[in-house]
PDB file of N, H, CA, C and O in Angstrom:
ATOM      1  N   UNK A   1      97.544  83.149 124.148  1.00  0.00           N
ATOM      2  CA  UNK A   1      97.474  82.853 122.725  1.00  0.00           C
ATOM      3  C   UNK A   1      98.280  83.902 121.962  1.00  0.00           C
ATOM      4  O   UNK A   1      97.947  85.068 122.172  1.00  0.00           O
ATOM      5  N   UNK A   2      99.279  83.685 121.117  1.00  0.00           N
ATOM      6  H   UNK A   2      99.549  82.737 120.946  1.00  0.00           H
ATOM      7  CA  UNK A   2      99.887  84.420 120.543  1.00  0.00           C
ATOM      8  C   UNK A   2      99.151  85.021 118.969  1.00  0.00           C
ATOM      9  O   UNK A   2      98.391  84.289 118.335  1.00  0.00           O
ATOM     10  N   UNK A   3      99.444  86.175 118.574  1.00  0.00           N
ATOM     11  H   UNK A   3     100.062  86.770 119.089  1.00  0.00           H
ATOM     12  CA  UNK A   3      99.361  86.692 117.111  1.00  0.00           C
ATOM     13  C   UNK A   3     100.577  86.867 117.049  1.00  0.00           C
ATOM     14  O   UNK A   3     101.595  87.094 117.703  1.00  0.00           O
ATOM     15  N   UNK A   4      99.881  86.570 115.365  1.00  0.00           N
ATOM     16  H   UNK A   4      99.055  86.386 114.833  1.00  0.00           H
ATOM     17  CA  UNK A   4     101.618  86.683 114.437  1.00  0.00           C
ATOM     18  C   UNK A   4     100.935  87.461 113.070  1.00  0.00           C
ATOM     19  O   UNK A   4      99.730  87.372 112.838  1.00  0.00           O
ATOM     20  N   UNK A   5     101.922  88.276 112.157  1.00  0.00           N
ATOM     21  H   UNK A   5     102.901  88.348 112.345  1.00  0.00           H
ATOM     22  CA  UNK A   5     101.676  89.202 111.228  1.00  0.00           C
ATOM     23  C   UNK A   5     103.167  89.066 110.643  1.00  0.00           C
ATOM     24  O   UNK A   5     104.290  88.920 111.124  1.00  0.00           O
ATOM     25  N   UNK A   6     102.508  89.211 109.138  1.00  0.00           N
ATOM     26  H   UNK A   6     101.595  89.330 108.747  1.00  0.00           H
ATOM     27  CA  UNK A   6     103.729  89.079 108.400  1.00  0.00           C
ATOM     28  C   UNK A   6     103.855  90.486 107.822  1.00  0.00           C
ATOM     29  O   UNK A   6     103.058  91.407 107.645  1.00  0.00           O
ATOM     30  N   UNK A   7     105.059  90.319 107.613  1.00  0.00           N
ATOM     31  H   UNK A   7     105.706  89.571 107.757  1.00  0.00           H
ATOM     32  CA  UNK A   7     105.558  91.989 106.604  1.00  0.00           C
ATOM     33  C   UNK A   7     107.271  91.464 106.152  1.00  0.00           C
ATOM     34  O   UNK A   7     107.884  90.569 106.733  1.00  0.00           O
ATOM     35  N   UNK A   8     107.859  92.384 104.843  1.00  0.00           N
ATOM     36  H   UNK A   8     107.361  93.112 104.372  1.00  0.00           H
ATOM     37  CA  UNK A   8     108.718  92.583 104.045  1.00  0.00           C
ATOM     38  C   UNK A   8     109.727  93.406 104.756  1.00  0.00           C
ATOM     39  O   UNK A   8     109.140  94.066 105.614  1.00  0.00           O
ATOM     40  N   UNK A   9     110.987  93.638 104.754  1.00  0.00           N
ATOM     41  H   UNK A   9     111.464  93.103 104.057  1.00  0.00           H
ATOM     42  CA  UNK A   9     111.575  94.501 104.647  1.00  0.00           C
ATOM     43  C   UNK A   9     112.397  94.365 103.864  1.00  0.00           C
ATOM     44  O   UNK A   9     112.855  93.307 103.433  1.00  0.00           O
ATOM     45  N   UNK A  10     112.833  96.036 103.442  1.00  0.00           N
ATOM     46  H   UNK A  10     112.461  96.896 103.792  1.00  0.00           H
ATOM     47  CA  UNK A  10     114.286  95.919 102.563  1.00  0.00           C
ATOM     48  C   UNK A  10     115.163  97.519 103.027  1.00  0.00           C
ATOM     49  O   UNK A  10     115.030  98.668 102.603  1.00  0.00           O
ATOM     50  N   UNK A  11     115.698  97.159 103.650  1.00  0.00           N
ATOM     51  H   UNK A  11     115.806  96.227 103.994  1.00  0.00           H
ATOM     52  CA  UNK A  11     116.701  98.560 104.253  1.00  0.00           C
ATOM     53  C   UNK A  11     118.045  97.845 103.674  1.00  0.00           C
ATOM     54  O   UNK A  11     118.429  96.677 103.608  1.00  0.00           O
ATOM     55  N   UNK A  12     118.624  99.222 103.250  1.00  0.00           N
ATOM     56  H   UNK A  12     118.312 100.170 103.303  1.00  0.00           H
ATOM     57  CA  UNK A  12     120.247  99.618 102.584  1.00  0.00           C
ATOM     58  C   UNK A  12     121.119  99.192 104.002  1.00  0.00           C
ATOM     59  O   UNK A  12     120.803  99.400 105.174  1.00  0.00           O
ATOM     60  N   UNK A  13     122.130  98.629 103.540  1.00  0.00           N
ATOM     61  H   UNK A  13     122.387  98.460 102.588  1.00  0.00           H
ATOM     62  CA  UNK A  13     123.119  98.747 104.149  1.00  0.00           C
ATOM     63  C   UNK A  13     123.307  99.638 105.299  1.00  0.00           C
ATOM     64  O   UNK A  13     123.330  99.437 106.513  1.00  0.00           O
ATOM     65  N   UNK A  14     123.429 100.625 104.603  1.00  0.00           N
ATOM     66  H   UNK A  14     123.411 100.788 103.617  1.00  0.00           H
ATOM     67  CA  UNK A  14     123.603 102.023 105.446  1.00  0.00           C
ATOM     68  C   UNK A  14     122.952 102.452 106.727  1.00  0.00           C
ATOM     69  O   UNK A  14     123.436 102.972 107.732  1.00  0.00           O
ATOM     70  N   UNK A  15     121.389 101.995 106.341  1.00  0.00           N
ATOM     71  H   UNK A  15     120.997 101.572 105.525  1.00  0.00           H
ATOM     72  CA  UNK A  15     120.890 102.166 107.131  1.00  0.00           C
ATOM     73  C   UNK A  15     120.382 101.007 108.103  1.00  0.00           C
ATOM     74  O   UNK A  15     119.852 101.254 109.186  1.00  0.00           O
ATOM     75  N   UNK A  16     120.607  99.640 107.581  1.00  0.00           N
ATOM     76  H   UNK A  16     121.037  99.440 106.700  1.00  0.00           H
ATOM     77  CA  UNK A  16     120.952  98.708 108.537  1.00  0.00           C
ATOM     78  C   UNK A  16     122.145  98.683 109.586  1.00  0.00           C
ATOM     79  O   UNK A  16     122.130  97.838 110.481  1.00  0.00           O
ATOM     80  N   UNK A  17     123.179  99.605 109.483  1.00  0.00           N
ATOM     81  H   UNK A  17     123.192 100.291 108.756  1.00  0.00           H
ATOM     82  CA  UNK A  17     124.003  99.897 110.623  1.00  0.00           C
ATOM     83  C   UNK A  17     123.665 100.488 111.455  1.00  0.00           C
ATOM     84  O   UNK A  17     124.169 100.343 112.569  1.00  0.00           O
ATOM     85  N   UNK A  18     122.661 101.393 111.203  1.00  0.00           N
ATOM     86  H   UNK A  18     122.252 101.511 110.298  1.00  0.00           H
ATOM     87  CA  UNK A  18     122.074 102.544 112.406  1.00  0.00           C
ATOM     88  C   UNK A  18     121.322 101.488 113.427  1.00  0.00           C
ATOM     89  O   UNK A  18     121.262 101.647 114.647  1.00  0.00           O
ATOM     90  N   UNK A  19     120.819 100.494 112.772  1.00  0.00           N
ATOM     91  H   UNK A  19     120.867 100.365 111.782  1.00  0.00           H
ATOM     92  CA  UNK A  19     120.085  99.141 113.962  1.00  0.00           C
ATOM     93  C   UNK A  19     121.380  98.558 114.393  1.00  0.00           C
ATOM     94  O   UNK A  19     121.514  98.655 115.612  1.00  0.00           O
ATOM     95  N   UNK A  20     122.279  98.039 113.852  1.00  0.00           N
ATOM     96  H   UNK A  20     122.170  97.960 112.861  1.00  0.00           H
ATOM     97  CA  UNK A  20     123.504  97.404 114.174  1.00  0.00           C
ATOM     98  C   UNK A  20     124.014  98.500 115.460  1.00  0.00           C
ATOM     99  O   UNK A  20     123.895  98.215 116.652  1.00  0.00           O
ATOM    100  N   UNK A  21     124.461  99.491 115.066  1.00  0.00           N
ATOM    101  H   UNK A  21     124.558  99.723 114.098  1.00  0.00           H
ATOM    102  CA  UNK A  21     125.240 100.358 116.215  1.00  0.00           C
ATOM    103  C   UNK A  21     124.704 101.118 117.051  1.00  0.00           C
ATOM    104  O   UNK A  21     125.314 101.896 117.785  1.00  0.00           O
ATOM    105  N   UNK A  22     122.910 100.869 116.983  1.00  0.00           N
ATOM    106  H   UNK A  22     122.415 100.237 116.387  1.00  0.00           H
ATOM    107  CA  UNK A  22     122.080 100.916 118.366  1.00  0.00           C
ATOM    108  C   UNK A  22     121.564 102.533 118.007  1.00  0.00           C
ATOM    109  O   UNK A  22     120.711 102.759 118.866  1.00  0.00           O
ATOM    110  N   UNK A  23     121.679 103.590 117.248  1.00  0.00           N
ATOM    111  H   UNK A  23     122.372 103.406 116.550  1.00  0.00           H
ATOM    112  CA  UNK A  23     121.334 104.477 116.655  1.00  0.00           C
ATOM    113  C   UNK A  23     120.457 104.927 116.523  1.00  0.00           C
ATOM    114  O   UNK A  23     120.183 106.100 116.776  1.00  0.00           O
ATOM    115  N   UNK A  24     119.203 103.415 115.722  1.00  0.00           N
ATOM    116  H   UNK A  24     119.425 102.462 115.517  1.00  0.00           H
ATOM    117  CA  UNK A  24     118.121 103.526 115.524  1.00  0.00           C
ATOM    118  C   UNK A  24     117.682 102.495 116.384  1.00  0.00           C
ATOM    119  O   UNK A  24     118.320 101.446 116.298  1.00  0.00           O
ATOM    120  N   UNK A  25     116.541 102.543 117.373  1.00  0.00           N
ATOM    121  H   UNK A  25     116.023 103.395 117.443  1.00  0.00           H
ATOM    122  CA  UNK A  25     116.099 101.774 118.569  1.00  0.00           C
ATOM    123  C   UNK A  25     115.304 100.961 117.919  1.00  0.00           C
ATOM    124  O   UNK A  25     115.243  99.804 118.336  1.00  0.00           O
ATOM    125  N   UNK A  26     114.566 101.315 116.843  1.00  0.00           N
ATOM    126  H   UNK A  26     114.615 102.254 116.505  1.00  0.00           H
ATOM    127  CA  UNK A  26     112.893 101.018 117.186  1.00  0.00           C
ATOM    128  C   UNK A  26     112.981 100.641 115.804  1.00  0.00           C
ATOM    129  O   UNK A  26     113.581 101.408 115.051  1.00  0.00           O
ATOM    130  N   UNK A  27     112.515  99.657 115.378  1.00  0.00           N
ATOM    131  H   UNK A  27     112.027  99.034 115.990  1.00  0.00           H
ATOM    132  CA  UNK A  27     112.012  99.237 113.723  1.00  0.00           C
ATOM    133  C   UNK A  27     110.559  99.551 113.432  1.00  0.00           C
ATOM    134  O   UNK A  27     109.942  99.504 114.496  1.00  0.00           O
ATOM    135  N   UNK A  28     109.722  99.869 112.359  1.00  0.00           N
ATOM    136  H   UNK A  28     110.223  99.907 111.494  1.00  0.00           H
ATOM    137  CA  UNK A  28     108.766  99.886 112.030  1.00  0.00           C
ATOM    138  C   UNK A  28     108.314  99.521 110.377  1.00  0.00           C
ATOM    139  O   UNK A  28     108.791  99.963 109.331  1.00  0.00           O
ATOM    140  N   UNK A  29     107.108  98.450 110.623  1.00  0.00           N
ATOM    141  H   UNK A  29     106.721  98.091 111.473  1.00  0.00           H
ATOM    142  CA  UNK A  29     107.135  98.225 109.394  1.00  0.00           C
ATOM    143  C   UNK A  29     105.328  98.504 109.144  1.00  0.00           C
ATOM    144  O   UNK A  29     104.488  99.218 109.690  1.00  0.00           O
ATOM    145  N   UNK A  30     105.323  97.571 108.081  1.00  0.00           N
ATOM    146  H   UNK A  30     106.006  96.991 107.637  1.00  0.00           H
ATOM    147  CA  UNK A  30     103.991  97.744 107.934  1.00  0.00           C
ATOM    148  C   UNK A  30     103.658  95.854 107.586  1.00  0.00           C
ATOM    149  O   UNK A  30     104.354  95.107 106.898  1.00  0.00           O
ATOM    150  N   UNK A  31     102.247  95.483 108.414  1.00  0.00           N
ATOM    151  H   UNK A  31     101.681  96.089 108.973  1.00  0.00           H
ATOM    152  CA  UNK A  31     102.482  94.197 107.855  1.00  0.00           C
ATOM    153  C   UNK A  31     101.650  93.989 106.893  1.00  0.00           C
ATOM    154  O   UNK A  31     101.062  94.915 106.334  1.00  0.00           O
ATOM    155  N   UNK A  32     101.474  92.547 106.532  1.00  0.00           N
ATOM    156  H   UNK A  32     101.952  91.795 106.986  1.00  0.00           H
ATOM    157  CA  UNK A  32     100.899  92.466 105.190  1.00  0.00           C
ATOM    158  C   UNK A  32      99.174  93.174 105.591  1.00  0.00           C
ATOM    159  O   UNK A  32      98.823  94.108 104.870  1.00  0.00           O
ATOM    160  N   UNK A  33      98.407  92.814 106.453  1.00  0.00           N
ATOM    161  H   UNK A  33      98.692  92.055 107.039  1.00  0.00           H
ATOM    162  CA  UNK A  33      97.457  93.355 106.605  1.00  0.00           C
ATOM    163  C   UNK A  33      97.078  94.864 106.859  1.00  0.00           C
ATOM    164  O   UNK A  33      96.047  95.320 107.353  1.00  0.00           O
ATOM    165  N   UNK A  34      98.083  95.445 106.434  1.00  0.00           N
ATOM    166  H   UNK A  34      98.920  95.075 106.033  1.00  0.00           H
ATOM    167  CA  UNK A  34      98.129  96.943 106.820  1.00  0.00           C
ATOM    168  C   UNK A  34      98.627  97.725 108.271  1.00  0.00           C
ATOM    169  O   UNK A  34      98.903  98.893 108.544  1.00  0.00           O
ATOM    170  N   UNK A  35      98.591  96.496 109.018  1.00  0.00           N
ATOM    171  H   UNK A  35      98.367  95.547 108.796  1.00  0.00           H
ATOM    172  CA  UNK A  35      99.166  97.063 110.414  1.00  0.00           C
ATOM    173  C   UNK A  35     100.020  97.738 110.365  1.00  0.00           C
ATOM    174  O   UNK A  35     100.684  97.630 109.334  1.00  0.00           O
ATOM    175  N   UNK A  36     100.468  98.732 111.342  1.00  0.00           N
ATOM    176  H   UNK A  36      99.928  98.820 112.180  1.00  0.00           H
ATOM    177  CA  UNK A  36     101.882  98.860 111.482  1.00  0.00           C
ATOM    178  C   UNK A  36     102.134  98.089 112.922  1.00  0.00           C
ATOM    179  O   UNK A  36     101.435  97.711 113.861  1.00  0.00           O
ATOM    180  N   UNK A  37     103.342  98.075 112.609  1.00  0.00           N
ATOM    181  H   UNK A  37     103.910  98.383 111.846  1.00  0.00           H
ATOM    182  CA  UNK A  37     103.836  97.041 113.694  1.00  0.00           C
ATOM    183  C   UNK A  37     105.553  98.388 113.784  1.00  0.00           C
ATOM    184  O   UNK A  37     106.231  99.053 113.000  1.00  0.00           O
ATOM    185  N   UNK A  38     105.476  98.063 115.411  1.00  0.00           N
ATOM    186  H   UNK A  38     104.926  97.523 116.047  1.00  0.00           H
ATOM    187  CA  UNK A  38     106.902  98.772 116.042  1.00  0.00           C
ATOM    188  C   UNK A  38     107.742  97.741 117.073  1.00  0.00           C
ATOM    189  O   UNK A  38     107.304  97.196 118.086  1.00  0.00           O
ATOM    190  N   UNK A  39     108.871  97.662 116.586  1.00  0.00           N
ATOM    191  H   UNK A  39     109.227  98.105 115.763  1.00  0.00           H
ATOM    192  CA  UNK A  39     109.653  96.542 117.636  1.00  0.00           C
ATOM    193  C   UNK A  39     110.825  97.197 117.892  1.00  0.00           C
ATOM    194  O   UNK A  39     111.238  98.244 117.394  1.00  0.00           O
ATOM    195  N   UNK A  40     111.365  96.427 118.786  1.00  0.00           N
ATOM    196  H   UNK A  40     111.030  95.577 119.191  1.00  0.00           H
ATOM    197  CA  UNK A  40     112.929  97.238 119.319  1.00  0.00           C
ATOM    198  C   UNK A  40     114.197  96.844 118.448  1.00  0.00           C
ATOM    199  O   UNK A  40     114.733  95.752 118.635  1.00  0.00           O
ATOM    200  N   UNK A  41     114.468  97.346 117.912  1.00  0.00           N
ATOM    201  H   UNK A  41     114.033  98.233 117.760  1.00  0.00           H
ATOM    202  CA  UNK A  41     115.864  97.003 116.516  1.00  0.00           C
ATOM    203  C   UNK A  41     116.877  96.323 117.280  1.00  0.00           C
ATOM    204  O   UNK A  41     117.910  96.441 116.621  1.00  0.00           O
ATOM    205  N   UNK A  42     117.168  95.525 118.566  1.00  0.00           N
ATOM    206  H   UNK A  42     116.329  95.428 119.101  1.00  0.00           H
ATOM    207  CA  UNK A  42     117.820  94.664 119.082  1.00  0.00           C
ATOM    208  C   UNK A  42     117.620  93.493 118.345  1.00  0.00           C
ATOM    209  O   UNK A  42     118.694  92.981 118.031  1.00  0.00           O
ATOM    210  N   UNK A  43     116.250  92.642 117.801  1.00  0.00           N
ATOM    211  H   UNK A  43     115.377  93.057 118.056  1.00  0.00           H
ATOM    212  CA  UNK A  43     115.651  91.899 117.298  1.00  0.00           C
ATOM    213  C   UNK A  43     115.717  91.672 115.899  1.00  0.00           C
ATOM    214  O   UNK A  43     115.299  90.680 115.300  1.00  0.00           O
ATOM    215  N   UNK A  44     116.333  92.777 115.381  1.00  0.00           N
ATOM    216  H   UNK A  44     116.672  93.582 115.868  1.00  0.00           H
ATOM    217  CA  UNK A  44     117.171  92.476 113.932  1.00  0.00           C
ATOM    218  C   UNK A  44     118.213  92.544 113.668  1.00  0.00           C
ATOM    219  O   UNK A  44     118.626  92.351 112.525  1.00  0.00           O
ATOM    220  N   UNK A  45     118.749  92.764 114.400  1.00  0.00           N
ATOM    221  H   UNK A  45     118.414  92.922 115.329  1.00  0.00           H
ATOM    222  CA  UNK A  45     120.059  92.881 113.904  1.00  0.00           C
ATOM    223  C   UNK A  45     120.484  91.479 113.252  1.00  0.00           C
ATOM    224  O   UNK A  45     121.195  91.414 112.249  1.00  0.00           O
ATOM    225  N   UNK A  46     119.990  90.398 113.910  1.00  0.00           N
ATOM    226  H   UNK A  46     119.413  90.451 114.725  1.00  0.00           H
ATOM    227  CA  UNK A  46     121.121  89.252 113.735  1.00  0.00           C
ATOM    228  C   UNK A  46     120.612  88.884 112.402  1.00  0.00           C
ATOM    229  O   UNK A  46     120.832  87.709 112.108  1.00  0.00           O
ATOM    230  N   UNK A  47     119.808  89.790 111.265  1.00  0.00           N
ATOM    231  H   UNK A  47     119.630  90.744 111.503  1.00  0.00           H
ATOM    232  CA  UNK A  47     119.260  89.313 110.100  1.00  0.00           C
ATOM    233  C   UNK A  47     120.343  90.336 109.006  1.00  0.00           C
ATOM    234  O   UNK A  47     120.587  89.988 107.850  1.00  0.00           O
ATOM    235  N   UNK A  48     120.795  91.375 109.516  1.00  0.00           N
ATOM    236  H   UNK A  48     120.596  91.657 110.455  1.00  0.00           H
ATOM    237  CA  UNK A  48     121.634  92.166 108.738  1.00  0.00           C
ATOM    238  C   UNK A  48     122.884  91.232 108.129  1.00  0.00           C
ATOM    239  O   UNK A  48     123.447  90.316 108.728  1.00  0.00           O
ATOM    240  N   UNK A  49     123.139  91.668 106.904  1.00  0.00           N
ATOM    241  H   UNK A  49     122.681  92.412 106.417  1.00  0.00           H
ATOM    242  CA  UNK A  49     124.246  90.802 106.170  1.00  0.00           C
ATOM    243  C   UNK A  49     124.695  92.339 105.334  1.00  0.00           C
ATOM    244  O   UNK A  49     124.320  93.511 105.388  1.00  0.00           O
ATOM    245  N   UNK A  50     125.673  91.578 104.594  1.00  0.00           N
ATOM    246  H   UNK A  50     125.977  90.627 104.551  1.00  0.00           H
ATOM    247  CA  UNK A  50     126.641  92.503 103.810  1.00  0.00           C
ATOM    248  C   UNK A  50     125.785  93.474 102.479  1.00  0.00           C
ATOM    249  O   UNK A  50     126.342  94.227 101.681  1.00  0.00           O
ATOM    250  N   UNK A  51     124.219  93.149 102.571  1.00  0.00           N
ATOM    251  H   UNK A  51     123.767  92.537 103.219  1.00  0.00           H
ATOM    252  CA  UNK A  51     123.512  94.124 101.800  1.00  0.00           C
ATOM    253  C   UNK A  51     122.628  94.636 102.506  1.00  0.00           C
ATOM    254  O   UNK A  51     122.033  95.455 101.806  1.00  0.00           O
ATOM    255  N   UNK A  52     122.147  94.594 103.677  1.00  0.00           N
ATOM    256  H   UNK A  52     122.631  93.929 104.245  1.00  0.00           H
ATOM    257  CA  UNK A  52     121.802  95.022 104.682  1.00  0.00           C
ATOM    258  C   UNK A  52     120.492  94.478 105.464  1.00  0.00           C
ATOM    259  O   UNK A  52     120.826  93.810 106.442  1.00  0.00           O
ATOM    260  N   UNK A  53     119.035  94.590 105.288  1.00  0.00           N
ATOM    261  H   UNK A  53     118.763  95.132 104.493  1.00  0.00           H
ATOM    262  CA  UNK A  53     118.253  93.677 105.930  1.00  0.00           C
ATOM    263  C   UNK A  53     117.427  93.173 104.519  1.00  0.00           C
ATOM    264  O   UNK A  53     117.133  94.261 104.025  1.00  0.00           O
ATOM    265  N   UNK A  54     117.002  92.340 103.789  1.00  0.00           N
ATOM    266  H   UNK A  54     117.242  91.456 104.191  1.00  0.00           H
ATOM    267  CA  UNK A  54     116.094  91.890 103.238  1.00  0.00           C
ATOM    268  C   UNK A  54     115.757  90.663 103.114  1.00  0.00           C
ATOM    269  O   UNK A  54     116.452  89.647 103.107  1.00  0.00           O
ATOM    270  N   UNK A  55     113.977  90.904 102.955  1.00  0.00           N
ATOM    271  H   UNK A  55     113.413  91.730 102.960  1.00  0.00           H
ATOM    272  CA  UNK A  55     113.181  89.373 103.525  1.00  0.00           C
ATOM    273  C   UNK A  55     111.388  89.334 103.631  1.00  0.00           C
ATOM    274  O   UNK A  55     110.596  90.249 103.407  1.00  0.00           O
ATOM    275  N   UNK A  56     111.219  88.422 103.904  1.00  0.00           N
ATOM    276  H   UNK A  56     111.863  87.679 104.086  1.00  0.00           H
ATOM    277  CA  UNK A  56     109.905  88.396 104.445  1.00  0.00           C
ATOM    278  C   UNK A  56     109.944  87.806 105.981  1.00  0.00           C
ATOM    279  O   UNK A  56     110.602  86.786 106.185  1.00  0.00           O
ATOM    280  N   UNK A  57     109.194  88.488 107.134  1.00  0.00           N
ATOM    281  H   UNK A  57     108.660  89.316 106.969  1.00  0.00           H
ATOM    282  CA  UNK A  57     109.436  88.002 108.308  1.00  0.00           C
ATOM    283  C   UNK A  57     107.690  87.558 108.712  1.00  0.00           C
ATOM    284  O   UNK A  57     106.632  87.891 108.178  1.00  0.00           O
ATOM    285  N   UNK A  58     108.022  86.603 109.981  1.00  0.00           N
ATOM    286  H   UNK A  58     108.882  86.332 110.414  1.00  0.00           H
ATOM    287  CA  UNK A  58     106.913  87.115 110.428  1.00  0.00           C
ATOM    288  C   UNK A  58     107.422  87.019 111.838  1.00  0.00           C
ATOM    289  O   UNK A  58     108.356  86.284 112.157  1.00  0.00           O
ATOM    290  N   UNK A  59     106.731  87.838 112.711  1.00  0.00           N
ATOM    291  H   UNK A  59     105.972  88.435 112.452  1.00  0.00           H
ATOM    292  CA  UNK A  59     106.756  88.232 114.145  1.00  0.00           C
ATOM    293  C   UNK A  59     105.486  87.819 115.110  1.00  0.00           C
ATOM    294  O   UNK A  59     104.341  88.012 114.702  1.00  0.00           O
ATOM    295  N   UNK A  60     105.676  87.380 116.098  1.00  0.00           N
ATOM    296  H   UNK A  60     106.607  87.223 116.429  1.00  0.00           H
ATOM    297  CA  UNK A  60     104.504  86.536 116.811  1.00  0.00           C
ATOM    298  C   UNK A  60     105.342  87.486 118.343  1.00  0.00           C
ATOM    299  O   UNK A  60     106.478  87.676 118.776  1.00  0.00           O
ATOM    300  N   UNK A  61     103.372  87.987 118.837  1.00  0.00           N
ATOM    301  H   UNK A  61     102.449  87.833 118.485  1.00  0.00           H
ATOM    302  CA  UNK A  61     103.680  88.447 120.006  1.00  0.00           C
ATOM    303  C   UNK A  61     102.394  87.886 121.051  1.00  0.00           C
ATOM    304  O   UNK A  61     101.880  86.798 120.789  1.00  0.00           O
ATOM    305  N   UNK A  62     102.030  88.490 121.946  1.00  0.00           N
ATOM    306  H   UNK A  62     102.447  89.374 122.159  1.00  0.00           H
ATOM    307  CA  UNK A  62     101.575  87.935 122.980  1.00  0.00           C
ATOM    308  C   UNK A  62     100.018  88.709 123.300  1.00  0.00           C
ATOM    309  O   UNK A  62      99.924  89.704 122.582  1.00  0.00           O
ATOM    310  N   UNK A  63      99.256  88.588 123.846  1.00  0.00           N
ATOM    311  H   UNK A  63      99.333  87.780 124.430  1.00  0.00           H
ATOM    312  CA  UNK A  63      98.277  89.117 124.550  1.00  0.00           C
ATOM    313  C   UNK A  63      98.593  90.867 124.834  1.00  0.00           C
ATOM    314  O   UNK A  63      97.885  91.832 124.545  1.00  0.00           O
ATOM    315  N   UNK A  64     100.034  90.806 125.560  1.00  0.00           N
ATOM    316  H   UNK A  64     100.609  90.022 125.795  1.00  0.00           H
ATOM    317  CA  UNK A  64     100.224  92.143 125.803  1.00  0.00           C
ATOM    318  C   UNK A  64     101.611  92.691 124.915  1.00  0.00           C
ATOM    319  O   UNK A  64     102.617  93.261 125.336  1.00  0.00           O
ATOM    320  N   UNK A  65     101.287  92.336 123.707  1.00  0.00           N
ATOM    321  H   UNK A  65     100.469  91.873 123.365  1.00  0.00           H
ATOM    322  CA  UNK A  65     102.010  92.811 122.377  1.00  0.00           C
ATOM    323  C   UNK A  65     103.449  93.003 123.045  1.00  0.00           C
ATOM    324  O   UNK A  65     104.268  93.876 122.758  1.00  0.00           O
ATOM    325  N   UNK A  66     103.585  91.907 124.083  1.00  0.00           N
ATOM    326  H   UNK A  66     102.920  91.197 124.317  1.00  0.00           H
ATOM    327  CA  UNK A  66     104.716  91.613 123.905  1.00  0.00           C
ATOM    328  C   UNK A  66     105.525  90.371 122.801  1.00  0.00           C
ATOM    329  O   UNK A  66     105.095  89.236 122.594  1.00  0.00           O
ATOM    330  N   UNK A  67     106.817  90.999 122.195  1.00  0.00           N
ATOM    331  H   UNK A  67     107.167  91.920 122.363  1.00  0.00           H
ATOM    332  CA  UNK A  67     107.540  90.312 121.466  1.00  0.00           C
ATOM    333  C   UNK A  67     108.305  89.190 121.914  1.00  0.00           C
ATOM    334  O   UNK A  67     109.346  89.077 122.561  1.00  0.00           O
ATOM    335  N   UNK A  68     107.050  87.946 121.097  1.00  0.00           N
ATOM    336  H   UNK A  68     106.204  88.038 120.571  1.00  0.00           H
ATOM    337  CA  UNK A  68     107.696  86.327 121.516  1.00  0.00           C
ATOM    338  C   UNK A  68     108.799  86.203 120.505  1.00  0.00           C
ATOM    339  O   UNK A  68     109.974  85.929 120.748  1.00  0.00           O
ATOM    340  N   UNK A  69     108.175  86.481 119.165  1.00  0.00           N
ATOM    341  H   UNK A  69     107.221  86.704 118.968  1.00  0.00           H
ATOM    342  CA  UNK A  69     109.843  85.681 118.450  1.00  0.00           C
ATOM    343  C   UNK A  69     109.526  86.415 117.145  1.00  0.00           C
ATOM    344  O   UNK A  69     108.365  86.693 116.843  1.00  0.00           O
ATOM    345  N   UNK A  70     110.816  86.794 116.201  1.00  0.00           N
ATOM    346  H   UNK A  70     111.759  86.568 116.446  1.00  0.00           H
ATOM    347  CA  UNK A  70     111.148  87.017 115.083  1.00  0.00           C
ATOM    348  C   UNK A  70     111.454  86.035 113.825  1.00  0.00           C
ATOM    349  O   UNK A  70     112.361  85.292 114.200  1.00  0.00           O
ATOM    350  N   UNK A  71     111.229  85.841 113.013  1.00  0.00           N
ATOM    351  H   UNK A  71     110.493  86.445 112.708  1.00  0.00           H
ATOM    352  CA  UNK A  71     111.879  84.669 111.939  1.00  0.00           C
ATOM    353  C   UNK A  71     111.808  85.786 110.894  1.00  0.00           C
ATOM    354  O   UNK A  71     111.098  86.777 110.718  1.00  0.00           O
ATOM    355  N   UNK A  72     112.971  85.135 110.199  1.00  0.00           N
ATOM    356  H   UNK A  72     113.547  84.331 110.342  1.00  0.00           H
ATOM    357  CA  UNK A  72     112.723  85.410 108.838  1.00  0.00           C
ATOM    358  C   UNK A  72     112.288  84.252 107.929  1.00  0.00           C
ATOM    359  O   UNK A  72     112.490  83.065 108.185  1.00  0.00           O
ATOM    360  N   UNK A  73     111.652  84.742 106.812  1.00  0.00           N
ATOM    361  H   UNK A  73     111.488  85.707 106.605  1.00  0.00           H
ATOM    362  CA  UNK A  73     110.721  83.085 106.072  1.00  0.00           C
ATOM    363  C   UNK A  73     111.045  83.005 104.720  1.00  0.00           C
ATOM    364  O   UNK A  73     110.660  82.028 104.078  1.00  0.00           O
ATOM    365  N   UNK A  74     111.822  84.057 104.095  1.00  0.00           N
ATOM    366  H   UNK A  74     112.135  84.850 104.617  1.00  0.00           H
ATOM    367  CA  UNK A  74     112.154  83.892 103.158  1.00  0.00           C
ATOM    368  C   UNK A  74     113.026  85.190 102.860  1.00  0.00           C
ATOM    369  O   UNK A  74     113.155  85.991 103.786  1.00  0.00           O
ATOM    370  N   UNK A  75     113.795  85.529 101.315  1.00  0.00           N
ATOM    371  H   UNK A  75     113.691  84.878 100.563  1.00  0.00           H
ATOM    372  CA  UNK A  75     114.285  86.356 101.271  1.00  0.00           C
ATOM    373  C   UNK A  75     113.180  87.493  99.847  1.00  0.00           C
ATOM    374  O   UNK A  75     113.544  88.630  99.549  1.00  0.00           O
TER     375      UNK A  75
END
């Protein structure tokens, strides 16, 4: 059975390249329920654009908090 948790991000440009050019490994956010949540910044990249990451996501993982899937759900 999977969980899923939603959370926001908004990272600069700038520092959306450090996920782009592998720099920064690890993303961390906070989700809407207060969690923090940590994933591997391979998994965002493909959301970075020319202002850098912003959105609302949600992330669905597994029993053993492994990472099933990423979406973004809005901006």
């Amino acid at each position: 059975m999977a969980t899923e948790r939603y959370f926001r991000l908004a990272i600069s440009r700038e520092e959306a390249m450090r996920y782009y050019k592998g720099e920064a490994l690890v993303v961390v956010a906070h989700a809407d329920n207060g969690q923090r949540l940590q994933f591997p910044a391979l998994h965002i990249r493909r959301f970075i654009d020319q202002y850098g990451i912003h959105g609302r996501f949600r992330i669905r993982f597994d029993h053993n908090h492994k990472l099933i899937d990423l979406q973004k759900i809005s901006d």
